[in-house]
DRENDO-1510 file (C-alpha; in Angstrom, 1 decimal, always signed):
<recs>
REC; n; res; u; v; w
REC; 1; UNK; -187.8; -78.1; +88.6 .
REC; 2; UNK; -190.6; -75.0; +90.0 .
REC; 3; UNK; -192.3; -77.8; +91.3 .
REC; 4; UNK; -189.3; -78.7; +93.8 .
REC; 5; UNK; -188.4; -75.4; +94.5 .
REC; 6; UNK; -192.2; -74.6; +95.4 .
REC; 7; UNK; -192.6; -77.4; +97.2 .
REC; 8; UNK; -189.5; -77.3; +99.0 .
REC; 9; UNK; -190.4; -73.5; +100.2 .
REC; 10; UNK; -194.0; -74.7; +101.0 .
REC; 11; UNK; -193.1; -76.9; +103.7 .
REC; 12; UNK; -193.4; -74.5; +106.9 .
REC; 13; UNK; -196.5; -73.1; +105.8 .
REC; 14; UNK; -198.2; -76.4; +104.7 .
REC; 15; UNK; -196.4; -78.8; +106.6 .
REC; 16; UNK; -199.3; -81.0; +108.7 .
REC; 17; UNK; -198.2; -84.2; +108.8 .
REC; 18; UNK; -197.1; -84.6; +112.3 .
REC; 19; UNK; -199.7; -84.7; +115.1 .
REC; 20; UNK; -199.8; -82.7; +118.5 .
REC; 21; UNK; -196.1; -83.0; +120.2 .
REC; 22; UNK; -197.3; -85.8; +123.0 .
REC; 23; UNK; -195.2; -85.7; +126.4 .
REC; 24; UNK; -193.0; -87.3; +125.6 .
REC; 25; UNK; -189.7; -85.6; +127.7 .
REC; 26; UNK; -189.4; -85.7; +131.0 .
REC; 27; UNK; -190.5; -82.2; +133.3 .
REC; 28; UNK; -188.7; -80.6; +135.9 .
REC; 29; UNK; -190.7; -80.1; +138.3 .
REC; 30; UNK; -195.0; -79.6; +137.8 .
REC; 31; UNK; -195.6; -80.4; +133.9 .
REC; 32; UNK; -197.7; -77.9; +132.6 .
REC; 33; UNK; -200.9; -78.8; +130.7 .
REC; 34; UNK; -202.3; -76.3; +129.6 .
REC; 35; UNK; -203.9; -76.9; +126.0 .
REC; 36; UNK; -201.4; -74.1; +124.3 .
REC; 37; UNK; -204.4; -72.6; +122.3 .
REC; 38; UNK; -204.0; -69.1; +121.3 .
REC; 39; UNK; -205.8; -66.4; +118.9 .
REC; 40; UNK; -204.7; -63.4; +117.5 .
REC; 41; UNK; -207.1; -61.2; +116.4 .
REC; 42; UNK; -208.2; -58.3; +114.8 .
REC; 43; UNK; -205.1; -57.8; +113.0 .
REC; 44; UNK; -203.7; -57.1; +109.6 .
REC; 45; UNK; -202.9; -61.0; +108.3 .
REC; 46; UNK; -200.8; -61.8; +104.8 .
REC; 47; UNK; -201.2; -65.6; +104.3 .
REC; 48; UNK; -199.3; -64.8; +101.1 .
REC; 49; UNK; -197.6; -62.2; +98.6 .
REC; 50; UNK; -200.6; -61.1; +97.7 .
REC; 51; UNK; -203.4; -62.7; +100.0 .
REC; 52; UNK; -204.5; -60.0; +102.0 .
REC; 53; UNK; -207.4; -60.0; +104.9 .
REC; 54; UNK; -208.7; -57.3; +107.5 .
REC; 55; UNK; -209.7; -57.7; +110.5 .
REC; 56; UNK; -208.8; -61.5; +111.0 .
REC; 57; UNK; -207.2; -63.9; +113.1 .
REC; 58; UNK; -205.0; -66.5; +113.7 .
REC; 59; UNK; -205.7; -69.8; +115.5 .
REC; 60; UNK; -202.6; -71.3; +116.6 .
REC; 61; UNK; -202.6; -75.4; +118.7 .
REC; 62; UNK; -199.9; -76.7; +120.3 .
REC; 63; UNK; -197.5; -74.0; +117.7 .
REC; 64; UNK; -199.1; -74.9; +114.3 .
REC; 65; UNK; -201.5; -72.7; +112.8 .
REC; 66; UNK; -205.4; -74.3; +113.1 .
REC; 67; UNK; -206.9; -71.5; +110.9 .
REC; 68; UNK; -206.5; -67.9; +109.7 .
REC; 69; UNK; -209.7; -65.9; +108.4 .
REC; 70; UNK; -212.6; -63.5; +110.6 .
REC; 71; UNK; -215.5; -64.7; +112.6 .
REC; 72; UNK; -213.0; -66.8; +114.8 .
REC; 73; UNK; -214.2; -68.3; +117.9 .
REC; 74; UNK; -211.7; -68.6; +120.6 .
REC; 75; UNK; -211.3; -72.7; +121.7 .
REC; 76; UNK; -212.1; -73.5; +125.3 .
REC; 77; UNK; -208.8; -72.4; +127.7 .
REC; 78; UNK; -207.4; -70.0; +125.0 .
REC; 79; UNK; -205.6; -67.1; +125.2 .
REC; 80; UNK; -206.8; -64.4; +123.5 .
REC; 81; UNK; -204.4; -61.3; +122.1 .
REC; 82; UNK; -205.9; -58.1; +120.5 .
REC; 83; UNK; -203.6; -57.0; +117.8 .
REC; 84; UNK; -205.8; -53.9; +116.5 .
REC; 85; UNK; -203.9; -52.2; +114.0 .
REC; 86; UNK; -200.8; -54.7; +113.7 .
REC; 87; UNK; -199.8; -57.0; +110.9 .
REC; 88; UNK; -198.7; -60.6; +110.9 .
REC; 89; UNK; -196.9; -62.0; +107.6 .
REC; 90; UNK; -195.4; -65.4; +107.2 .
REC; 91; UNK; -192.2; -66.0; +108.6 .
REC; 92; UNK; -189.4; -66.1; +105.8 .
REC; 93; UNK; -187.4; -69.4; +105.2 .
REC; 94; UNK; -183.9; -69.5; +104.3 .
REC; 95; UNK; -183.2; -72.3; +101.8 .
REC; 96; UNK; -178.9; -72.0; +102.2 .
REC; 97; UNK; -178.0; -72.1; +106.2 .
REC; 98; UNK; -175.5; -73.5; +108.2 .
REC; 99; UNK; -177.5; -72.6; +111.5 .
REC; 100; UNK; -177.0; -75.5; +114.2 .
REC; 101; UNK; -173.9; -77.5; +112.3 .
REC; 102; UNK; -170.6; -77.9; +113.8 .
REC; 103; UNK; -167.5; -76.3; +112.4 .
REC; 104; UNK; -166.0; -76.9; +109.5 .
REC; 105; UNK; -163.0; -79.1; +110.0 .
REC; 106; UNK; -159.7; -77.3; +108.6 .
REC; 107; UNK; -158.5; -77.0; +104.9 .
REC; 108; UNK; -155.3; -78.8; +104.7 .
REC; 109; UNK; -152.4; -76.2; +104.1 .
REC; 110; UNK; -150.4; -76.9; +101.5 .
REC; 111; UNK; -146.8; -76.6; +101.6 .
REC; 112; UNK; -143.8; -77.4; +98.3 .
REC; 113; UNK; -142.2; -80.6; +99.4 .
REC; 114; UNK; -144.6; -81.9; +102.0 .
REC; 115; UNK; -146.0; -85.2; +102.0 .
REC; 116; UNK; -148.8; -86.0; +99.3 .
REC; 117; UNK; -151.9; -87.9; +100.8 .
REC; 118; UNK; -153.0; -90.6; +98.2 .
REC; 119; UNK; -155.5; -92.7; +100.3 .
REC; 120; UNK; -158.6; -91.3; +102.5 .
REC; 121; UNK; -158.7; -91.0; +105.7 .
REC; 122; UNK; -162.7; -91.7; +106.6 .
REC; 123; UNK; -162.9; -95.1; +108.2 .
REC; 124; UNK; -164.2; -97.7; +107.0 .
REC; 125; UNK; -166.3; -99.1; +103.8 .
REC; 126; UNK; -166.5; -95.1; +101.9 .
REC; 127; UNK; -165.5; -93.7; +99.2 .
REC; 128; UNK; -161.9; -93.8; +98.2 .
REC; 129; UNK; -161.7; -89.7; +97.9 .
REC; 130; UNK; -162.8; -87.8; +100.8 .
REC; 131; UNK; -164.1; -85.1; +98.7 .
REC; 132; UNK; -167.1; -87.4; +98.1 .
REC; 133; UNK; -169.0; -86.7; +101.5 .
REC; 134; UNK; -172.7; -88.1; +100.0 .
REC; 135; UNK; -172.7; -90.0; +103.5 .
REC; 136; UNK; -173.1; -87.1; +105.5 .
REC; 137; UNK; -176.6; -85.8; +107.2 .
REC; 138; UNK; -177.0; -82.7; +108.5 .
REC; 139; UNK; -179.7; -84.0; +110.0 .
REC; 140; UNK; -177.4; -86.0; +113.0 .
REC; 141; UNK; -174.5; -83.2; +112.8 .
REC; 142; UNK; -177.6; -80.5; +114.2 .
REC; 143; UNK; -178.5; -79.1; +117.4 .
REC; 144; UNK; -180.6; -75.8; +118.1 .
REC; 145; UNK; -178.2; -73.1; +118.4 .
REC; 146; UNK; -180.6; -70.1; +120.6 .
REC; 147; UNK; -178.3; -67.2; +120.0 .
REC; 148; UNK; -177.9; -68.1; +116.3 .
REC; 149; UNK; -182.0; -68.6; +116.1 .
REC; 150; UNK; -182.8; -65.2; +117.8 .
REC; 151; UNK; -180.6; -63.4; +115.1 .
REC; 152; UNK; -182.3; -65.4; +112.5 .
REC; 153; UNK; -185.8; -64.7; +113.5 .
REC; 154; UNK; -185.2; -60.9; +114.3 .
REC; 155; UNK; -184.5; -60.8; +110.7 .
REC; 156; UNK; -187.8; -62.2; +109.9 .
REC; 157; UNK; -186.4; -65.9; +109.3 .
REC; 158; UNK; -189.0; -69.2; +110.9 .
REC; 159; UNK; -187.2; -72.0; +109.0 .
REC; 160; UNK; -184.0; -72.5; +107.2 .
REC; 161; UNK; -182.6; -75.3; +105.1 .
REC; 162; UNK; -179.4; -76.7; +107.1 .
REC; 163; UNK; -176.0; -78.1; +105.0 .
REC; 164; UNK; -172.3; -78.4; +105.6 .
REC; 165; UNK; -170.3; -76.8; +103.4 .
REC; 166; UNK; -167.5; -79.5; +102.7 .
REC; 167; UNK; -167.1; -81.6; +99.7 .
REC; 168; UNK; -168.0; -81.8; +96.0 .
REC; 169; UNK; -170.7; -84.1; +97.4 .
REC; 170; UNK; -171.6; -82.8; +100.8 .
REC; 171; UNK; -174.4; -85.2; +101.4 .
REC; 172; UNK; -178.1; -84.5; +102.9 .
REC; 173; UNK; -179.2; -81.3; +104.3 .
REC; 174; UNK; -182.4; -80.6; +106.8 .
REC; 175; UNK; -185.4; -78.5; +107.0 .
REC; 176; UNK; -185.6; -77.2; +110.4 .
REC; 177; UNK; -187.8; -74.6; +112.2 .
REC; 178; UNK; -186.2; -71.5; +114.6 .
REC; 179; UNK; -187.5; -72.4; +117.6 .
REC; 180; UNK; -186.2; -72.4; +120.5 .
REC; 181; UNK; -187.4; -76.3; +121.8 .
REC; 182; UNK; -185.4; -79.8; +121.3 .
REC; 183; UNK; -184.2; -80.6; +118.1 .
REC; 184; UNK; -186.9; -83.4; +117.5 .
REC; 185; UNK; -189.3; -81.0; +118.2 .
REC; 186; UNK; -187.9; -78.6; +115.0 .
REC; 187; UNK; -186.7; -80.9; +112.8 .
REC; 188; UNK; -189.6; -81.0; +109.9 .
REC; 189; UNK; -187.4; -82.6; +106.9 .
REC; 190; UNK; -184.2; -84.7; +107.9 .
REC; 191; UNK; -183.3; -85.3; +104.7 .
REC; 192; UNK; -184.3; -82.0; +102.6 .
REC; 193; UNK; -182.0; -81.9; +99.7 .
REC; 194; UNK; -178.6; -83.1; +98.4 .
REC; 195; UNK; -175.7; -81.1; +98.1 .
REC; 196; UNK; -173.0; -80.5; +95.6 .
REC; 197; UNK; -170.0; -78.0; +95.0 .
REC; 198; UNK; -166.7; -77.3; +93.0 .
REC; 199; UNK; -164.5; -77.2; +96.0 .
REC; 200; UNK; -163.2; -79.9; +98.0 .
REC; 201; UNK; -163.5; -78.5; +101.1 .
REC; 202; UNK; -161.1; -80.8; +104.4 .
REC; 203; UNK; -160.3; -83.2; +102.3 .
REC; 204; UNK; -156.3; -83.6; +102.2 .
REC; 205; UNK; -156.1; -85.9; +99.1 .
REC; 206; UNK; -153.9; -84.8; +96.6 .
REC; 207; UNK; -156.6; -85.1; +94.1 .
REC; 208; UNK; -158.2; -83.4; +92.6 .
REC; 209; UNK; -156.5; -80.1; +92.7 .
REC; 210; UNK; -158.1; -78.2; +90.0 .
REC; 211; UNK; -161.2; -77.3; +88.4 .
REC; 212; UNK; -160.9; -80.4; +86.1 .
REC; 213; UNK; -160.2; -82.5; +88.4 .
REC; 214; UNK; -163.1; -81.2; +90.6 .
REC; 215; UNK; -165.6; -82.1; +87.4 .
REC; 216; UNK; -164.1; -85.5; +86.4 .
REC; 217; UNK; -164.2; -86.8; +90.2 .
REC; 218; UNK; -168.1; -85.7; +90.2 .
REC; 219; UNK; -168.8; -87.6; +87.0 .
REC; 220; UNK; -167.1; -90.4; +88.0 .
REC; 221; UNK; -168.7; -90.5; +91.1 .
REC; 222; UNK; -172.1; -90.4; +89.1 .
REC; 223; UNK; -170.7; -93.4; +86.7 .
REC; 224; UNK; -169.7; -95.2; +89.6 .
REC; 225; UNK; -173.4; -94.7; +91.9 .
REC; 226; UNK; -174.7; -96.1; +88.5 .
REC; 227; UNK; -172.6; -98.9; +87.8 .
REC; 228; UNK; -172.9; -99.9; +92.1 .
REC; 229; UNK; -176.7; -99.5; +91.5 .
REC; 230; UNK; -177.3; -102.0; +88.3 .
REC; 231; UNK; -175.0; -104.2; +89.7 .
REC; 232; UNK; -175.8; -104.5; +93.3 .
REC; 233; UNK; -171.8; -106.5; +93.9 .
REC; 234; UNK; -172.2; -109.0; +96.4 .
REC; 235; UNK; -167.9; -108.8; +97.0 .
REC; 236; UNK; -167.9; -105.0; +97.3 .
REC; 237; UNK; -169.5; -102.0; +99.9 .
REC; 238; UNK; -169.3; -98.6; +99.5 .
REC; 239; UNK; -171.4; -96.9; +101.6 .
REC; 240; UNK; -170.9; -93.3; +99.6 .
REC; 241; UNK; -172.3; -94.5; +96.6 .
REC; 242; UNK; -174.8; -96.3; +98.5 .
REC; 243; UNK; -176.2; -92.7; +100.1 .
REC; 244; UNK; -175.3; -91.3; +96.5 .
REC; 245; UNK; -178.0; -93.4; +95.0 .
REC; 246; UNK; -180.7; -92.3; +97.7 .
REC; 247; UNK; -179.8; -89.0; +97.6 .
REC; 248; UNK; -180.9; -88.9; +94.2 .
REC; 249; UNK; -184.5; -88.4; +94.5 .
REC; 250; UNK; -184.3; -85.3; +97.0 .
REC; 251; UNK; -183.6; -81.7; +95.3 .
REC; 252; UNK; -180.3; -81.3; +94.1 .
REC; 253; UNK; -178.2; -78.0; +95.7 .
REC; 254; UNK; -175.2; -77.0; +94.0 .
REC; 255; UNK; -173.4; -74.6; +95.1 .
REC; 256; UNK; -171.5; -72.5; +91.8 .
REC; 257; UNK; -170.9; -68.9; +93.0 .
REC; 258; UNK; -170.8; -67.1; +90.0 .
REC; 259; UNK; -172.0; -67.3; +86.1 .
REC; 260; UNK; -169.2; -69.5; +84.8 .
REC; 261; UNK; -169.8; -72.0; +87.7 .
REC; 262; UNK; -173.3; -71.8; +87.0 .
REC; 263; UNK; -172.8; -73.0; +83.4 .
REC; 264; UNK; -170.2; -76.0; +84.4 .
REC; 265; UNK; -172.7; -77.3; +87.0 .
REC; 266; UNK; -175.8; -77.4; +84.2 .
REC; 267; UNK; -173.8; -79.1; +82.2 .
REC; 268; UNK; -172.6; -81.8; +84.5 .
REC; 269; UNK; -176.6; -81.9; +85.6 .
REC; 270; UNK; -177.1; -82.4; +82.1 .
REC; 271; UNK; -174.9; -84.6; +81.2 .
REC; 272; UNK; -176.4; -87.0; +84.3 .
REC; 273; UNK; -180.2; -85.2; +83.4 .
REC; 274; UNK; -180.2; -83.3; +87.0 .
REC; 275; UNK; -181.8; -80.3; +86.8 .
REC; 276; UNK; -180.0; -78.2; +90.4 .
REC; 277; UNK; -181.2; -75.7; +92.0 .
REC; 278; UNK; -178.4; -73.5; +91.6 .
REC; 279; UNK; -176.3; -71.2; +94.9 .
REC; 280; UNK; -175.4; -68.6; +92.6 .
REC; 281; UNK; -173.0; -65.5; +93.7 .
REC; 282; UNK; -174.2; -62.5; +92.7 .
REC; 283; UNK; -172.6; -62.2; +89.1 .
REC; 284; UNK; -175.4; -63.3; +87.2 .
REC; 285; UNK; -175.6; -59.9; +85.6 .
REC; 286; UNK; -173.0; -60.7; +83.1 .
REC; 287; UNK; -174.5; -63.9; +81.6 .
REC; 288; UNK; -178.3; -63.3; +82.3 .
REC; 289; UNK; -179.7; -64.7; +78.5 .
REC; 290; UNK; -177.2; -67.8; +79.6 .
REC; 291; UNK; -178.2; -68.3; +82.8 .
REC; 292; UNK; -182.1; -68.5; +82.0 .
REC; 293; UNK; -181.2; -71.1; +79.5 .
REC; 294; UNK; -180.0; -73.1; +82.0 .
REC; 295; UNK; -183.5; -73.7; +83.3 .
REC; 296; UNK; -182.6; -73.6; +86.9 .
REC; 297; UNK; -183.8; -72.2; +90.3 .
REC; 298; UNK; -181.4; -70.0; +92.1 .
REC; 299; UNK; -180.4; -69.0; +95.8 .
REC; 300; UNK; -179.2; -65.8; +95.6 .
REC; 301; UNK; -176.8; -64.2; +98.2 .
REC; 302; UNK; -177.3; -60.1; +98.5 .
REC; 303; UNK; -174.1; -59.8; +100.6 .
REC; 304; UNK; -173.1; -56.8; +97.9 .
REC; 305; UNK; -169.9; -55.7; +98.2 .
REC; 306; UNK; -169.2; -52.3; +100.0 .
REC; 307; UNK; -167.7; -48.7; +98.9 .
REC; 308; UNK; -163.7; -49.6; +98.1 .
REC; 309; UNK; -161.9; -46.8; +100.1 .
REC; 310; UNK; -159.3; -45.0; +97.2 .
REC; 311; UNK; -158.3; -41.9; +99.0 .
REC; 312; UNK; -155.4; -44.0; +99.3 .
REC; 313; UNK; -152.8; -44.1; +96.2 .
REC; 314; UNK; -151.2; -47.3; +97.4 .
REC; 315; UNK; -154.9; -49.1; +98.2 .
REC; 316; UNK; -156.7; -47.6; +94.9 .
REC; 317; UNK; -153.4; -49.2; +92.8 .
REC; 318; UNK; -154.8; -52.8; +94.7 .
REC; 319; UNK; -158.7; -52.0; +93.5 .
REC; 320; UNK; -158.9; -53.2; +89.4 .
REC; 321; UNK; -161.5; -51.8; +87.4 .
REC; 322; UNK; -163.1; -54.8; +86.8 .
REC; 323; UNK; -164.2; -54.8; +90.5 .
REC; 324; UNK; -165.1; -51.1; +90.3 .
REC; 325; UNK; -167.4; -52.3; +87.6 .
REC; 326; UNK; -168.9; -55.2; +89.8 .
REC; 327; UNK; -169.3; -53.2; +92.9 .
REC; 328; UNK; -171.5; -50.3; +91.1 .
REC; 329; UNK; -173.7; -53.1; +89.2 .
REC; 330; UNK; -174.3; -56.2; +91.6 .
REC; 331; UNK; -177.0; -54.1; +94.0 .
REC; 332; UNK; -179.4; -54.3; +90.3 .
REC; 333; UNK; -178.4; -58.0; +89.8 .
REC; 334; UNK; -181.5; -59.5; +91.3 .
REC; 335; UNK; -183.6; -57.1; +89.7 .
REC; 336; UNK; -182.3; -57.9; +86.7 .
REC; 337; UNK; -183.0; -61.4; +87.0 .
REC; 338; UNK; -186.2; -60.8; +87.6 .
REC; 339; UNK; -186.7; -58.8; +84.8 .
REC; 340; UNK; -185.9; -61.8; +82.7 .
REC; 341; UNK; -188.0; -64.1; +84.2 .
REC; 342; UNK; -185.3; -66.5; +86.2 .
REC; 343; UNK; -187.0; -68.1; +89.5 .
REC; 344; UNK; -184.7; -67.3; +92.8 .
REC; 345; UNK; -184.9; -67.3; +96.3 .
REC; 346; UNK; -182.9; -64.6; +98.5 .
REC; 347; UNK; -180.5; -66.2; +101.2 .
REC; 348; UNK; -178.7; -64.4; +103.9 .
REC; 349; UNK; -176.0; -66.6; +104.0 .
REC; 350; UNK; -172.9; -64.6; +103.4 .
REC; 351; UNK; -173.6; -60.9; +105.7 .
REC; 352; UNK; -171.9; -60.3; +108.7 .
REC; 353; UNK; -174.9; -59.7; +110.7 .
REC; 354; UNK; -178.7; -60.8; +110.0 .
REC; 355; UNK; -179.8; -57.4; +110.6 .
REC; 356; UNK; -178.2; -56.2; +107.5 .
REC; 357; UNK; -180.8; -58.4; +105.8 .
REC; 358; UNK; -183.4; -55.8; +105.4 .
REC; 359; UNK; -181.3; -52.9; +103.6 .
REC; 360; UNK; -179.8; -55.2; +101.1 .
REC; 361; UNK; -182.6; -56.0; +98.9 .
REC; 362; UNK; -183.9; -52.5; +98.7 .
REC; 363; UNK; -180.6; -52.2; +96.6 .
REC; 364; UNK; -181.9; -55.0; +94.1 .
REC; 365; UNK; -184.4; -53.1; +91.7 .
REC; 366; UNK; -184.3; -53.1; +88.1 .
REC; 367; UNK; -182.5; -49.7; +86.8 .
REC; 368; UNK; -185.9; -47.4; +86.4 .
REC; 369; UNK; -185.5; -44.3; +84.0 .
REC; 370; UNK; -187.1; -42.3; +86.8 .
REC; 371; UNK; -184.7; -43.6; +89.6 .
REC; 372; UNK; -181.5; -43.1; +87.4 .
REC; 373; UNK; -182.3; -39.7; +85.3 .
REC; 374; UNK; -182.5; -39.5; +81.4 .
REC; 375; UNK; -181.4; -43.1; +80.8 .
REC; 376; UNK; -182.7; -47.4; +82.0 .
REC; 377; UNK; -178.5; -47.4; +82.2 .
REC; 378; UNK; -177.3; -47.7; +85.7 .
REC; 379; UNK; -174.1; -46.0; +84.5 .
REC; 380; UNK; -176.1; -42.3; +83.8 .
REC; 381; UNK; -175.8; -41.0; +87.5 .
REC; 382; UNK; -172.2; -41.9; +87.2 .
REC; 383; UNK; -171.8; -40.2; +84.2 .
REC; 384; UNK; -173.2; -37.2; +85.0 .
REC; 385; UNK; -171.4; -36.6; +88.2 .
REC; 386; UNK; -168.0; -37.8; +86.0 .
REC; 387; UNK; -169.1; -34.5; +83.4 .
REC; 388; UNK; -169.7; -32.2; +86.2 .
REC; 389; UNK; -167.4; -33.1; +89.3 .
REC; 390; UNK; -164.7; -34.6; +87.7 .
REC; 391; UNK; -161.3; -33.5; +89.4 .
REC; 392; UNK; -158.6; -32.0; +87.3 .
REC; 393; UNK; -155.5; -34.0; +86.0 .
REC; 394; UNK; -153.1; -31.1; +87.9 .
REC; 395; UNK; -154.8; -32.3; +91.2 .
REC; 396; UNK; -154.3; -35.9; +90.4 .
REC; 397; UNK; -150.9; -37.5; +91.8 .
REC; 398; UNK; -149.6; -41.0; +91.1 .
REC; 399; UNK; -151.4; -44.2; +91.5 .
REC; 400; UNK; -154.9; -42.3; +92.5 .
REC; 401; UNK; -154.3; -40.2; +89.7 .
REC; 402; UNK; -153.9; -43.5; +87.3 .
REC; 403; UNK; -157.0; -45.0; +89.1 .
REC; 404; UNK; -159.5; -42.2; +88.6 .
REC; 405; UNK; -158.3; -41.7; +85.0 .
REC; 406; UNK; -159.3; -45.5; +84.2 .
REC; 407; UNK; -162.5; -44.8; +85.9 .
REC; 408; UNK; -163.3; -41.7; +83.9 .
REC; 409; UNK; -162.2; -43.9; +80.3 .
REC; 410; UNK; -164.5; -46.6; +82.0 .
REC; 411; UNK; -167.4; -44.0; +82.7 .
REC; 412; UNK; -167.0; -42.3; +79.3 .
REC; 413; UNK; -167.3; -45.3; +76.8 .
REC; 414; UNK; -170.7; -46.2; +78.8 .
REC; 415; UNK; -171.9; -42.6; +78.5 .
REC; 416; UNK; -171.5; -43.1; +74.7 .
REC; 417; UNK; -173.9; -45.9; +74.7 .
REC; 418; UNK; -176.5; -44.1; +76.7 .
</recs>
């Protein structure tokens, strides 16, 4: 399972496969032909986390990186950039995107007494439940999306992972660079990984309609791929099951935001011996000793939820403590999980705006004695200011009153265990 993962996150940095772009498009006007040769030097370079060199440069052909280390000669026709006292680092990739996809289609409303859909409505030789989306590629659904690209690489981002986010089986996703050139120029992997979730997404079929219904469909869809594969039926096409069966030897993406998800979809992996790379949702906290047992990678979101406003009696009476609980301790989830040893990736799907990106992990450090005070609880702070700032019960009207009461029976049953 590392071994996809790392491989998977490898393939901007190691990807060499495809020879120098030839001119293959047609120019507007005088085609330039210049060799595109440039070195950066005397800079600061990370190839890696922790390989670190001084005073080196950077070789870069036709935008792919020829060699990195000192004593660099510059090529013939290069173009030469001093970048004394910078740094260059690898460009970051983003392993859960929907950069460069059309929009998701609608969710069907639904409505007492309106009609129920019992038969798809994708044409021709597919599935019978349009849930089961295994067909689609991201791949053709793409096109490079400049405004999208700039916010992406501002954040530090060269390459994202592309899928669409409809379906249990949501089909192929694609490996595609940031820049700002035709998309056959930036696709590197057209078929990356497939793609799985719990919800349904545009389909308008009746079923399935619940959780169990969601699982059932998925493991009959995996009974059936099995059955169409042994069989090979000479009166019978279904071109679902047929990309199913090929999709099988990519990475498998589920997408299970939150613990209890993350323990259906091992199980159903499991059952079918799939190991997923998991999407988590920032809960993991709750389950961790579970979730490590599960043996799988994760993509983890950081999109942490912000300050509930409370001054409010009528909004605090709509903010349960449970939440309260989740807000204060899903900035330490990450660290956390690394603490206990379970592989993740960070993703920036989920924030508003990619140059939030930056502060968010700076949140996610395992709960230090020396950042917290007298205690590795991240409840002690809190505690403390509960002892000493705590406003009396004469100043405390109605429904605030009620929520910072819970809050203070909340904070004083973890100061016990401190």
């Amino acid at each position: 399972m590392k071994k996809l993962l790392t491989v998977l996150l490898g393939l901007a940095f190691s990807y060499q496969g495809v020879q120098a772009q030839e001119d293959i498009y047609p120019a507007n006007g005088v085609r330039d032909t210049r060799p595109g040769i440039y070195l950066f030097k005397n800079a600061t370079i990370y190839q890696d986390y922790q390989t670190k060199t001084e005073n080196a440069s950077l070789l870069i052909r036709d935008g792919r990186v020829v060699e990195v280390g000192t004593n660099i000669s510059a090529p013939g026709g290069a173009i030469e950039v001093d970048l004394k006292g910078k740094f260059i680092y690898p460009s970051m990739i983003d392993l859960y995107s929907n950069y460069g996809l059309s929009a998701l289609p609608a969710k069907p409303q639904f409505s007492y007494g309106s009609k129920e859909q019992i038969e798809r409505e994708t044409k021709g030789p597919f599935n019978t439940n349009d849930a089961i989306k295994s067909q689609y590629n991201a791949v053709e659904d793409f096109a490079v999306t400049n405004d999208s690209a700039k916010a992406y690489r501002e954040a530090g981002f060269g390459t994202v992972m592309v899928s669409k986010r409809d379906g249990l089986a949501r089909g192929s996703s694609a490996l595609v660079t940031l820049a700002d050139d035709e998309p056959n120029a930036v696709v590197l992997m057209p078929k990356a990984a497939a793609n799985y979730s719990f919800d349904k997404g545009s389909s308008g079929q009746y079923y399935p309609i619940s959780m169990m219904g969601f699982v059932a469909l998925l493991r009959q869809t995996y009974l059936d791929a099995q059955w169409y594969k042994n069989t090979k039926p000479d009166d019978y096409i279904d071109n679902s099951l047929t990309a199913w069966n090929n999709l099988q030897e990519l990475p498998q993406v589920f997408d299970a935001p939150g613990w209890l998800k993350i323990l259906r979809a091992d199980k159903l992996g499991d059952e079918f011996d799939v190991q997923y790379i998991i999407r988590g949702g920032g809960d993991e906290y709750q389950r961790l000793d579970d979730v490590k047992a599960t043996g799988a990678s994760l993509i983890m979101p950081i999109n942490f939820q912000e300050a509930y406003d409370v001054d409010d009696p009528y909004d605090a009476q709509q903010v349960a403590l449970q939440e309260m609980m989740h807000w204060e301790r899903a900035p330490a989830n990450l660290g956390m999980m690394a603490a206990k040893g379970i592989e993740f990736a960070i993703t920036s799907d989920g924030l508003k705006d990619k140059k939030a990106f930056w502060p968010q992990p700076a949140q996610s450090h395992p709960i230090r004695p020396e950042r917290r005070g007298r205690s590795q609880s991240p409840y002690s702070n809190a505690c403390q200011a509960d002892q000493s700032n705590r406003p009396s019960r004469q100043s405390e009207k109605g429904n605030a009153g009620q929520f910072h009461h819970h809050l203070r029976q909340y904070l004083r049953q973890r100061c016990g265990h401190l």
